[in-house]
C-alpha positions in Angstrom: 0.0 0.0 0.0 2.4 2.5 1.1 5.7 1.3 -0.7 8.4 -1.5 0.3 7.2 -3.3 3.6 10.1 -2.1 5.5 8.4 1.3 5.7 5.4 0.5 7.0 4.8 0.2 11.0 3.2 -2.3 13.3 -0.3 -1.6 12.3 -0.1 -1.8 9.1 1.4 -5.1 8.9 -1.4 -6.6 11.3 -3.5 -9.3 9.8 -7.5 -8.3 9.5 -8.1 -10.5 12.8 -5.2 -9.2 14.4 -6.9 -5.5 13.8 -10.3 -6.2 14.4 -9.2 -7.7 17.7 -7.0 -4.7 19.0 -10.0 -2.6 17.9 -12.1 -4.0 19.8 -10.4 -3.4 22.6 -9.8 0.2 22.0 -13.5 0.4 21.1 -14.5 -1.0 24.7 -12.3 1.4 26.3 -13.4 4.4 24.3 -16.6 3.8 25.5 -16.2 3.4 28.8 -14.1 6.7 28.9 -16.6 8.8 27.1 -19.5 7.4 29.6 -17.7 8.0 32.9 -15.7 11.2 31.5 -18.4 13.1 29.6 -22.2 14.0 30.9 -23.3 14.1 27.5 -22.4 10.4 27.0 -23.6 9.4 30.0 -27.2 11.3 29.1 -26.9 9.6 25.7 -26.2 6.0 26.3 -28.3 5.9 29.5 -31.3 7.1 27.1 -30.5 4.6 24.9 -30.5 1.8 27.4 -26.9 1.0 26.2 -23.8 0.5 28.4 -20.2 0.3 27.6 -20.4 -3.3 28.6 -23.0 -3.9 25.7 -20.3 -3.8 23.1 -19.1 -7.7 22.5 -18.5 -7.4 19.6 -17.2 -4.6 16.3 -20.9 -4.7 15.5 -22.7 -4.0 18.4 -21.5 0.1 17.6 -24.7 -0.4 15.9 -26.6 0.1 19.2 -25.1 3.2 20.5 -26.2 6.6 19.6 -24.9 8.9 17.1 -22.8 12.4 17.6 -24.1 14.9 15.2 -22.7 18.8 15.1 -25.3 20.1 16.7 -24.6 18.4 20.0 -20.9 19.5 19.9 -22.2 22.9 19.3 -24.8 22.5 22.5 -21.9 21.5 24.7 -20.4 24.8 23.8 -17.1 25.3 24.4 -15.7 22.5 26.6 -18.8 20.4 27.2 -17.2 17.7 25.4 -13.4 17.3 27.1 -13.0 13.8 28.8 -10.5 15.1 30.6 -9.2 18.1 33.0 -8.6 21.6 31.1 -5.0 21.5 32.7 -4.5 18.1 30.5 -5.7 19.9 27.3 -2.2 21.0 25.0 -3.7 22.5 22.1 -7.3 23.7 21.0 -8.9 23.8 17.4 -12.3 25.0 16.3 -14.3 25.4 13.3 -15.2 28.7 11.3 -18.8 28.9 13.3 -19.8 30.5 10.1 -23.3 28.8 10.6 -23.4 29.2 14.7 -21.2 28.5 17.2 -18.0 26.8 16.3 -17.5 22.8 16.9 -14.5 23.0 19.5 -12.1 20.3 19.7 -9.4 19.9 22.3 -5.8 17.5 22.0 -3.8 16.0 24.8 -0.2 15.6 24.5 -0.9 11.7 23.6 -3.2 13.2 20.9 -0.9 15.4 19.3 1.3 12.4 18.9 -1.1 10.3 17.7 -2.7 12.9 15.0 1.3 13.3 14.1 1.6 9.7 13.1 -1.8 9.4 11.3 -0.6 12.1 9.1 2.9 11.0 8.6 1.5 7.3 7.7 -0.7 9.6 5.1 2.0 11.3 4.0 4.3 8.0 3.3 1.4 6.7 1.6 1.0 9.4 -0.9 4.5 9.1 -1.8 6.4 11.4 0.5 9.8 10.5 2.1 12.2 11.8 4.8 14.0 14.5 2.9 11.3 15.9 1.2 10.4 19.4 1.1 6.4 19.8 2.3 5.0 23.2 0.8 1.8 23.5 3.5 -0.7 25.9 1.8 -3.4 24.7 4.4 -4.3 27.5 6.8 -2.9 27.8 10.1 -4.9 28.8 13.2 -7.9 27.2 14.8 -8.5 25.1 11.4 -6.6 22.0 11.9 -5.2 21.4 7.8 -2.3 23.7 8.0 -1.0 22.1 11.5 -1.9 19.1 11.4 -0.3 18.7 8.1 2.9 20.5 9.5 3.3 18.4 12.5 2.7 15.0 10.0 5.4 16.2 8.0 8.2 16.6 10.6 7.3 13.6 11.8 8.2 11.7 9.0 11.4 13.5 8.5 10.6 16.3 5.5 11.3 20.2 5.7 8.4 21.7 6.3 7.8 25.3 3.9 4.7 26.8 6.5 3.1 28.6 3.7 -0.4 28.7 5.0 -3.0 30.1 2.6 -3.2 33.4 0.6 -0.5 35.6 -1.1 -1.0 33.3 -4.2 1.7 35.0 -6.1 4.4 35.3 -3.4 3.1 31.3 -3.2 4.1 30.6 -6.6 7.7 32.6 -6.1 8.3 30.0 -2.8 7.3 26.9 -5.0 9.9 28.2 -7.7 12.6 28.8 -5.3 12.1 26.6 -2.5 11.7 23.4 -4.9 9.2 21.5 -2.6 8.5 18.1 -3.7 5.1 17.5 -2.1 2.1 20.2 -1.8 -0.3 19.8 0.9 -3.5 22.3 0.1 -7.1 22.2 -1.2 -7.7 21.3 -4.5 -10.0 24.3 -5.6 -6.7 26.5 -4.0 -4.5 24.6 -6.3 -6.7 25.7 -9.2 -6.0 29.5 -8.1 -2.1 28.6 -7.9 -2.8 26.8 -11.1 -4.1 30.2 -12.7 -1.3 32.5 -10.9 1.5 30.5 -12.4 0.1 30.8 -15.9 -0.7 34.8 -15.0 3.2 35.0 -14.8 3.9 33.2 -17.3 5.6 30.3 -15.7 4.9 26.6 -17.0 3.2 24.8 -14.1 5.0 21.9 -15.7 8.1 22.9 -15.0 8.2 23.1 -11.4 9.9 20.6 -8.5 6.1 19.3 -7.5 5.8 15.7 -7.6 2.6 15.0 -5.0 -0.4 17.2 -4.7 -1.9 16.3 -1.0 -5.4 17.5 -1.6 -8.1 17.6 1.5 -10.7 19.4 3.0 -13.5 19.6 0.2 -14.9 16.9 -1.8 -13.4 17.2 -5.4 -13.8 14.5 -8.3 -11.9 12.8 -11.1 -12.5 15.2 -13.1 -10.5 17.5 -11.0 -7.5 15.2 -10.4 -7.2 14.6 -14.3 -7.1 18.4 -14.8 -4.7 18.8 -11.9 -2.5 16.1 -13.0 -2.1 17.2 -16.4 -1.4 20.7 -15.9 1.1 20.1 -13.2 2.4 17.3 -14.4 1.9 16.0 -10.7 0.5 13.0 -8.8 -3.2 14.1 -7.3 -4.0 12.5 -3.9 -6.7 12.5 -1.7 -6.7 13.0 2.2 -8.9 12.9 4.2 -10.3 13.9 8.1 -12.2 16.3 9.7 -11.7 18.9 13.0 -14.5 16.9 14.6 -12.8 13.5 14.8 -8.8 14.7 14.5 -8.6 16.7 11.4 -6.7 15.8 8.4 -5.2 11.9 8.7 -8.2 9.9 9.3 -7.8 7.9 5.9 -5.2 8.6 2.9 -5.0 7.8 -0.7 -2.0 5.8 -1.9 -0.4 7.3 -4.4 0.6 4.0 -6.3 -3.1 2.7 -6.7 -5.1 5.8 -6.7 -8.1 3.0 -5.8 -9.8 5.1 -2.6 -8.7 5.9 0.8 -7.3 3.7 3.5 -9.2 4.2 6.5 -6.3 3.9 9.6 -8.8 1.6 11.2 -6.4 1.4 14.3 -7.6 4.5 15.3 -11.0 5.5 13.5 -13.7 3.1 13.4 -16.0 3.5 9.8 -19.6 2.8 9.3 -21.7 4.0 6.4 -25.4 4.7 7.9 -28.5 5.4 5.7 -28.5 9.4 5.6 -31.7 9.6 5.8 -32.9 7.0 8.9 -29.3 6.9 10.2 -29.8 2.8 10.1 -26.3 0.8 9.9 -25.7 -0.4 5.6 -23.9 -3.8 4.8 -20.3 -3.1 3.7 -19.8 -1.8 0.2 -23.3 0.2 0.3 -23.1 4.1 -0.8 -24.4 6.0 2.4 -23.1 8.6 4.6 -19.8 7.9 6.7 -20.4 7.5 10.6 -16.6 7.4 12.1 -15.6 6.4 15.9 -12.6 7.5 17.4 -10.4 4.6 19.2 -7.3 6.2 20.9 -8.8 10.0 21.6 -8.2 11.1 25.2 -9.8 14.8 25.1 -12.5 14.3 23.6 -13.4 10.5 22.5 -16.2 10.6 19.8 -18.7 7.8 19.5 -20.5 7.8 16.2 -20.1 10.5 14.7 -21.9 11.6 11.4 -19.7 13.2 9.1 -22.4 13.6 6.3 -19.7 13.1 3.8 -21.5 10.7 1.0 -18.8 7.4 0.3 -19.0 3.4 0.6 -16.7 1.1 2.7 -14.1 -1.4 0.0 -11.8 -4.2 1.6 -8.5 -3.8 2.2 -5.6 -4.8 -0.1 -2.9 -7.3 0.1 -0.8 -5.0 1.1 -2.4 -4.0 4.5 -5.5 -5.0 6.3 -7.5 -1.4 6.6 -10.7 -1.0 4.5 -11.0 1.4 2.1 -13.5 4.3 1.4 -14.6 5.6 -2.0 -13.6 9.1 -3.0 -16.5 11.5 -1.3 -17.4 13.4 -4.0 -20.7 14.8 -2.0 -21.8 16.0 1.5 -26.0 15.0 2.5 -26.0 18.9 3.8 -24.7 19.8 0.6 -27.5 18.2 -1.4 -30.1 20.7 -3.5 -33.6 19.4 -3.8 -34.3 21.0 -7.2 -38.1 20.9 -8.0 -37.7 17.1 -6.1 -34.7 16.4 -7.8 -31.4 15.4 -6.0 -28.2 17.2 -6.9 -25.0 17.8 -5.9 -22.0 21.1 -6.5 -19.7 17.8 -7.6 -22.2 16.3 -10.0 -22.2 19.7 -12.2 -18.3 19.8 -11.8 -17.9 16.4 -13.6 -19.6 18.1 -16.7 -18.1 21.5 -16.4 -14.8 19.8 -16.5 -15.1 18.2 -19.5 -16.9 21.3 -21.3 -14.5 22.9 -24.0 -13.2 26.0 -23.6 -14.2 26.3 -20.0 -11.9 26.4 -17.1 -12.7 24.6 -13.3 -13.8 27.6 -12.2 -18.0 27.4 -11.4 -20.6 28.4 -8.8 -24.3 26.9 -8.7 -26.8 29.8 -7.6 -30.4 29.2 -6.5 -32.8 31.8 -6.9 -36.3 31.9 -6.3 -39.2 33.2 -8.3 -42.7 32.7 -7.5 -42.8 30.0 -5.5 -40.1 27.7 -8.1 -37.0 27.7 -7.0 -34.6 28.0 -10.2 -30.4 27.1 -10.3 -28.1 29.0 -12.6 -24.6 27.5 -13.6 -21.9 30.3 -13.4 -19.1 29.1 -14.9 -16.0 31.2 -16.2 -14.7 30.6 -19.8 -10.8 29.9 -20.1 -9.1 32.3 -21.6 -9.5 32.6 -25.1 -12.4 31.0 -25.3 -14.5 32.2 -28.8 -18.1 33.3 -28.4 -18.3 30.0 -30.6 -17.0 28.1 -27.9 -18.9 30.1 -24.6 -22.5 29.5 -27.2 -21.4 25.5 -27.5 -20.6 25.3 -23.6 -23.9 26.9 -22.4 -25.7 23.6 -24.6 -23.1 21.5 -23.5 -23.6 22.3 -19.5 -27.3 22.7 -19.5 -28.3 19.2 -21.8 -25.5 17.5 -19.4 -27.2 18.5 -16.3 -30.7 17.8 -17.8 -29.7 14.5 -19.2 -27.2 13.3 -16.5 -29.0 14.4 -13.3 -32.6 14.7 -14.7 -32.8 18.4 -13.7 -33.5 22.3 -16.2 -31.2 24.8 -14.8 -29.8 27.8 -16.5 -26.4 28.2 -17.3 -24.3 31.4 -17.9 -20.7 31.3 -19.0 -18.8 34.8 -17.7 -15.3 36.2 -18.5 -12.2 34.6 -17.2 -10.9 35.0 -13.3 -14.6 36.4 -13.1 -15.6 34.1 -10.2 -14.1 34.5 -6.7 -11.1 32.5 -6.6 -10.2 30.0 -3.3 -8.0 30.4 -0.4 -9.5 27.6 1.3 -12.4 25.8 1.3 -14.7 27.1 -2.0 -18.1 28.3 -1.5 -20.1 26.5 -4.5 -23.6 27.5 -3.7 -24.2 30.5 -3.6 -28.1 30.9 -2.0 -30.1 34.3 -2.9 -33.1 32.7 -2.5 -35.8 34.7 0.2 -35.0 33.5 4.2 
């Protein structure tokens, strides 16, 4: 999985029963620390009629309650911490842009744990000691840019702290500084993509070997366009602030054939979105992950609302799998009953001629019909032939692949906002 079998560690060279074994054990104890640790646990499982003692086996998870966002948000700021405030080493929290922020807090053991989950990731995707790791993550509360920092040093590369913004002086560091790997979002990687070009420098050309990509869903689409204009191998990591941040499962460079979930430490389930009810393995559903080793703030089922399917393991190591996620359930547009998500219209925006990956989707309302536009910004050069064409193109793929009208406007190039982060897709003007 990750290279020659004298760089991978203990865990990874565990048979499946030898894994399932050690986490159940972690499992049991994870639950028995989040009950005696944590009121809301204790509120929870008591409710439920379900004691730590109840899980005898991997599958009786089943019968504990889920964690959603709102209940870290109702236990506002600390209400979550297993353990003292005097034990807690480092805080993160999320942007609250939609309330209060989800707070997460690490112990020392944490730190080193969330350190080896991301070097693992890292030596997966290709990186080795030596390496120079440009981190265009941001730093601060949101855990990519440290997270991915502390990873890196861990397995023994230089660490280039870039953090997010200043895309031009970005593009000067990646010329001089020579990194090998680049650890950032993918729609930011389309604004360095753009900047280089702007200056006139082949993207090409540069030392890159191994975009890290994370923290948005993005597709095939957008790896192929990545690759090919970087000349670069496009991975996919993945995690989130609420379970440890980036490092709960990596793609392996090698295979590009879904994300190994580090099943030592994060327990998967994929749950119906919609009733929350457990789904037999390979099912498409939303992804429910447990921590295993957490001592702040253990996390018993949580729902990610990421949109994936469980795959076996490989030969190479025993952990399962998960499919690209390519959708979020709180991301989903009900268009006049129709079902559709930002990364369905990016698959056929990416392969529309003469447009670049550079789209928003914005829902309007008139009367009482809601209505979807398709901004998307032609690449430069681009005829009025070729904008015409692409407005058919876009609006007969959406109506024929996802059984949905929308309209479809094709504006001038570096028209749309460009990333620095995460990227806003929908844009929502409809009436509160």
């Amino acid at each position: 999985m990750t290279g020659p079998r004298d760089l991978l560690d203990g865990a990874e060279r565990m048979s499946r029963e030898e894994l399932e074994a050690l986490q159940l054990r972690r499992m049991r104890a994870t639950l028995r620390h989040a009950y005696e640790n944590v009121d809301f646990y204790r509120r929870a499982f008591d409710a439920a009629a379900v004691a730590p003692e109840d899980c005898a086996s991997l599958a009786d998870i089943a019968r504990f309650p889920c964690t959603v966002k709102a209940d870290l948000r109702e236990n506002y700021p600390f209400g979550m911490f297993a353990v003292p405030e005097s034990d807690i080493r480092r805080i993160h929290a999320s942007s609250g842009t939609t309330g209060l922020p989800t707070v997460v807090g690490y112990t020392e053991r944490d730190l080193e744990t969330w350190a080896e989950v991301v070097a693992r990731s890292l030596r997966a995707a290709g990186a080795r000691p030596g390496h120079k790791v440009h981190v265009a993550y941001g730093y601060g509360l949101f855990t990519g840019g440290l997270g991915a920092h502390y990873g890196a040093e861990r397995l023994g590369c230089t660490v280039i702290p870039a953090s997010g913004g200043m895309t031009a002086r970005q593009v000067r560091i990646i010329q001089d500084f020579r990194p090998e790997i680049i650890m950032v979002t993918p729609s930011y990687m389309l604004t360095l993509l753009d900047e280089f070009e702007r200056q006139g420098v082949d993207p090409r050309s540069t030392s890159l070997k191994v975009g890290v990509f994370g923290a948005e869903p993005w597709t095939e689409e957008m790896r192929r366009e990545i690759e090919e204009r970087f000349a670069i191998d496009a991975v996919d990591i993945y995690g989130l602030s609420e379970i440890i941040g980036p490092g709960v499962a990596q793609e392996c460079a090698a295979t590009k054939d879904g994300l190994h979930v580090w099943e030592d430490h994060f327990y998967p389930e994929i749950v119906d979105p919609i009733t929350g009810e457990a789904l037999p393995e390979g099912a498409h559903g939303e992804l429910v992950l447990t921590s295993l080793t957490k001592e702040a703030m253990p996390v018993i089922r949580y729902r990610t609302r990421d949109l994936t399917r469980l795959l076996p393991g490989t030969a190479a190591a025993p952990f399962r799998r998960m499919e690209k996620v390519t959708g979020r359930s709180d991301d989903m547009i009900i268009l006049r009953g129709v079902n559709l998500f930002p990364a369905q219209v990016e698959e056929i925006v990416l392969r529309t001629p003469g447009i670049a990956p550079h789209f928003q989707l914005r829902l309007t309302r008139e009367g009482r019909m809601d209505h979807l536009t398709v901004r998307a910004e032609a690449r430069p050069g681009a005829t009025p032939e070729q904008r015409t064409e692409a407005i058919g193109l876009i609006s007969s793929g959406v109506k024929d692949g996802i059984g949905v009208s929308v309209a479809v406007e094709i504006v001038d190039p570096e028209t749309l906002e460009r990333s620095v982060g995460k990227f806003k897709r929908i844009v929502d003007a409809r009436p509160s």
